[in-house]
C-alpha positions in Angstrom: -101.4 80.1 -3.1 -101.5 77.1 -6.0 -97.8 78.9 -7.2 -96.6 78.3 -3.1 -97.7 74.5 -3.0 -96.4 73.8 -5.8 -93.0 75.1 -5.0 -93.2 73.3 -1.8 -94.4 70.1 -3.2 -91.6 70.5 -5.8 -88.7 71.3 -3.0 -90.0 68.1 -0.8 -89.9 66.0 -4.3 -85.8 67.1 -4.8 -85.4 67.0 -1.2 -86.5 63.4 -1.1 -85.0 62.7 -4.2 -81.7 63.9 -2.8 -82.3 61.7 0.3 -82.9 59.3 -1.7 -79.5 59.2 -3.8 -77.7 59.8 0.0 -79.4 56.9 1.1 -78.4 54.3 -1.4 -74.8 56.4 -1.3 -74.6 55.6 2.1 -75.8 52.1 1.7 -73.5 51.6 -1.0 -70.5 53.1 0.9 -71.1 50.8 3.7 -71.9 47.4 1.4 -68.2 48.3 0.1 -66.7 49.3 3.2 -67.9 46.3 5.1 -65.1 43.6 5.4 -66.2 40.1 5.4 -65.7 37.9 8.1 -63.0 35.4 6.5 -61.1 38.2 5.1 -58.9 37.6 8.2 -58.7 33.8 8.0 -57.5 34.4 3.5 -54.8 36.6 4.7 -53.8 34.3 7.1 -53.3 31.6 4.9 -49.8 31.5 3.0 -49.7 30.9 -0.9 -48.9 27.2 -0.7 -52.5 26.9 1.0 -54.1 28.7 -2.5 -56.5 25.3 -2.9 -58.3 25.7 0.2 -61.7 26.7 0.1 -61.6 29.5 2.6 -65.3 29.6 2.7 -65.6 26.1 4.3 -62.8 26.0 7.0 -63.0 27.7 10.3 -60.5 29.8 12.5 -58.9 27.1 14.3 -58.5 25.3 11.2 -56.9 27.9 9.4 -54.5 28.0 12.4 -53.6 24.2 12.3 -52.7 25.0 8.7 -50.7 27.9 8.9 -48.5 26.3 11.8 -48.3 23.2 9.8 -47.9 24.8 6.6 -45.0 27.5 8.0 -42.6 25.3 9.6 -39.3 24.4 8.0 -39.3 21.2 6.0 -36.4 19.5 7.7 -34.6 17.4 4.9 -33.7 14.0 6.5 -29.4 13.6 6.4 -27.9 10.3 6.7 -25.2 9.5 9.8 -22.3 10.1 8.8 -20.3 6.5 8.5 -17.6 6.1 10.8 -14.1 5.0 9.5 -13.2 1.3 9.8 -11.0 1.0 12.3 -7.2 0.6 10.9 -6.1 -3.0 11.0 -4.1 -3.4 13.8 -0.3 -4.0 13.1 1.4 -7.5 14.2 5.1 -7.5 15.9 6.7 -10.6 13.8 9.9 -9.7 15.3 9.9 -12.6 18.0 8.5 -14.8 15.1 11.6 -14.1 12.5 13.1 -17.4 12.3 17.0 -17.2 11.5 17.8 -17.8 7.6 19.0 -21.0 6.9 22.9 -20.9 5.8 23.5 -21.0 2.3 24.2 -24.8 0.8 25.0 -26.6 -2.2 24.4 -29.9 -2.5 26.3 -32.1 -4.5 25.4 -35.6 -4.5 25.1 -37.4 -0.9 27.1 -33.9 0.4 25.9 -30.6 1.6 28.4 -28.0 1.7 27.2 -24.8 4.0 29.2 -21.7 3.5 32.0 -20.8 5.3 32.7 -16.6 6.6 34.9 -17.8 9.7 37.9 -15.5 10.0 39.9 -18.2 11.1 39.6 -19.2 6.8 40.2 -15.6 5.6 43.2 -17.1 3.6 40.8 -19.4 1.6 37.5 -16.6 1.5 40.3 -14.4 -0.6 41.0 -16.3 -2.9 37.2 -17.5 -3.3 36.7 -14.0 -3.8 39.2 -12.9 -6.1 37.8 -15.3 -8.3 34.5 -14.2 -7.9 33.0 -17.7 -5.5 32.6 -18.6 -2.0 34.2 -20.8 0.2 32.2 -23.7 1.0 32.4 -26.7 3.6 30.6 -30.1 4.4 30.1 -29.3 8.3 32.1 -31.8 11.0 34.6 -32.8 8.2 37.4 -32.0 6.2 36.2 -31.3 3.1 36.4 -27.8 1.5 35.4 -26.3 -2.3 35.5 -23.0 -3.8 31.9 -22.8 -5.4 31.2 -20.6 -8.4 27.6 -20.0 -8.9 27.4 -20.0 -13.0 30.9 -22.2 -13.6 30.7 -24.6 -10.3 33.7 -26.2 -8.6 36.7 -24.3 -9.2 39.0 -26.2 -6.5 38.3 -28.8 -4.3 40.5 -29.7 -1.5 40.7 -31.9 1.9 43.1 -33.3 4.1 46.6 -33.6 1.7 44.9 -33.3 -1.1 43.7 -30.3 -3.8 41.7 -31.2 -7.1 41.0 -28.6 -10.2 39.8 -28.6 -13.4 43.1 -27.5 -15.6 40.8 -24.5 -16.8 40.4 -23.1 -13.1 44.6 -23.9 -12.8 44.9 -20.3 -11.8 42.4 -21.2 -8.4 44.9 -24.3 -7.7 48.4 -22.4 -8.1 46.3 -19.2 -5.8 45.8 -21.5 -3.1 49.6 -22.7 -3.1 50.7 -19.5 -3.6 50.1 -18.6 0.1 52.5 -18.4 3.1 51.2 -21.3 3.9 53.1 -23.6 2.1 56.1 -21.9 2.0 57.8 -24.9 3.3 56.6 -26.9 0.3 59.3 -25.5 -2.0 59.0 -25.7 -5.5 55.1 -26.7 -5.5 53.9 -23.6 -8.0 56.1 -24.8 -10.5 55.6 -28.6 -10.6 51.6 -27.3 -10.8 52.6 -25.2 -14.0 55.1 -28.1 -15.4 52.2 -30.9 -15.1 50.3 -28.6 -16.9 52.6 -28.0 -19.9 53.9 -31.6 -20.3 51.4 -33.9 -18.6 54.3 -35.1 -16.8 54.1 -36.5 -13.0 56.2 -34.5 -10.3 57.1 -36.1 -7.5 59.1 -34.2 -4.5 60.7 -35.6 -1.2 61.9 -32.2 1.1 62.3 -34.9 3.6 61.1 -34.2 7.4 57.8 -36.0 6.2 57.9 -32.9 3.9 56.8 -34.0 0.3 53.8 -33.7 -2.5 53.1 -35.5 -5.8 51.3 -33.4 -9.2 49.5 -35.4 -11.7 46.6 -35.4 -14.4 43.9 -37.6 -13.6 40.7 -38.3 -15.0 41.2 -34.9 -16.6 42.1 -33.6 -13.3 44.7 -31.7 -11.7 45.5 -33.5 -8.5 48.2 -32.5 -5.8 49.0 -34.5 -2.7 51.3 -33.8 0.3 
């Protein structure tokens, strides 16, 4: 009877031992399994939000962070500058002002020059010599003009002057159809020149011209 108590004292000792172990088992299982209540809110909280003290802010906190934290940064871009408006462009046409004729002044004269057809004759033999014809306006008086050697022939109404360098200008000029009626003037031009001599012709008909040197001038008058 003591050998049967025992045993059943020694069967409730394991047993309660055993419920023992089952009970802190259990208690420990559900200790571990238990979630806490801000898991929730920690995983709710994106890694740029890792200084927060999870423990001290609510639900509704935690959700005025999140949406705060999670929206795109929007990075601030300048207006883009408008062009300046291209200058506007001017018609000048009605204000081009006609160029001036070309002069030369010599002394109290200004000779413009000449391109009327009507002295094609003359502008030849300007040319040929490398000049322009040249005339003071509302008179009689005419030059061939040389821009780097000057006057090459002068001439006016019955009269012609040269320098006996530009002889070649003067006997040009005479040379022309013209003065075919003035026979013989050429070559009293080129015997002045070779002997200094004075020629003096009458063709009669009030026909006539006188060659001479003065002031170191060829002169001719008809």
């Amino acid at each position: 009877m003591t050998i049967i108590l025992l045993s059943a004292l020694g069967f409730s000792s394991i047993g309660a031992s055993c419920q023992g172990v089952d009970t802190q088992a259990s208690e420990s299982y559900q200790f571990h399994s238990k979630k806490p209540s801000n898991q929730y809110v920690r995983m709710a909280i994106p890694s740029n939000t890792f200084s927060i003290d999870s423990s001290e802010i609510d639900s509704n906190e935690a959700e005025k962070v999140t949406e705060v934290s999670t929206k795109p940064v929007e990075t601030p871009t300048e207006a883009p500058s408008e062009d300046p408006p291209a200058p506007e462009t001017v018609d000048h046409k009605e204000d081009d002002v006609q160029e001036p004729t070309e002069t030369v002044t010599l002394g109290d004269y200004t000779y413009h020059k000449i391109n009327d057809e009507k002295f094609k004759s003359h502008i030849a033999i300007a040319e040929k010599h490398g000049a322009n014809l040249y005339g003071i306006p509302e008179s009689d008086g005419f030059m061939i003009y040389h821009e780097t050697e000057g006057i090459l022939l002068s001439m006016s109404t019955g009269a012609a002057v040269a320098d006996p360098v530009h002889a070649e200008v003067l006997i040009d000029y005479f040379s022309a159809d013209a003065w075919t009626e003035y026979t013989g003037i050429v070559e009293g031009i080129q015997h002045v020149l070779e002997t200094g001599e004075e020629v003096n012709v009458d063709l009669g008909n009030y026909v006539g011209y006188f060659i001479s040197i003065d002031n170191d001038k060829i002169v001719v008058f008809w």
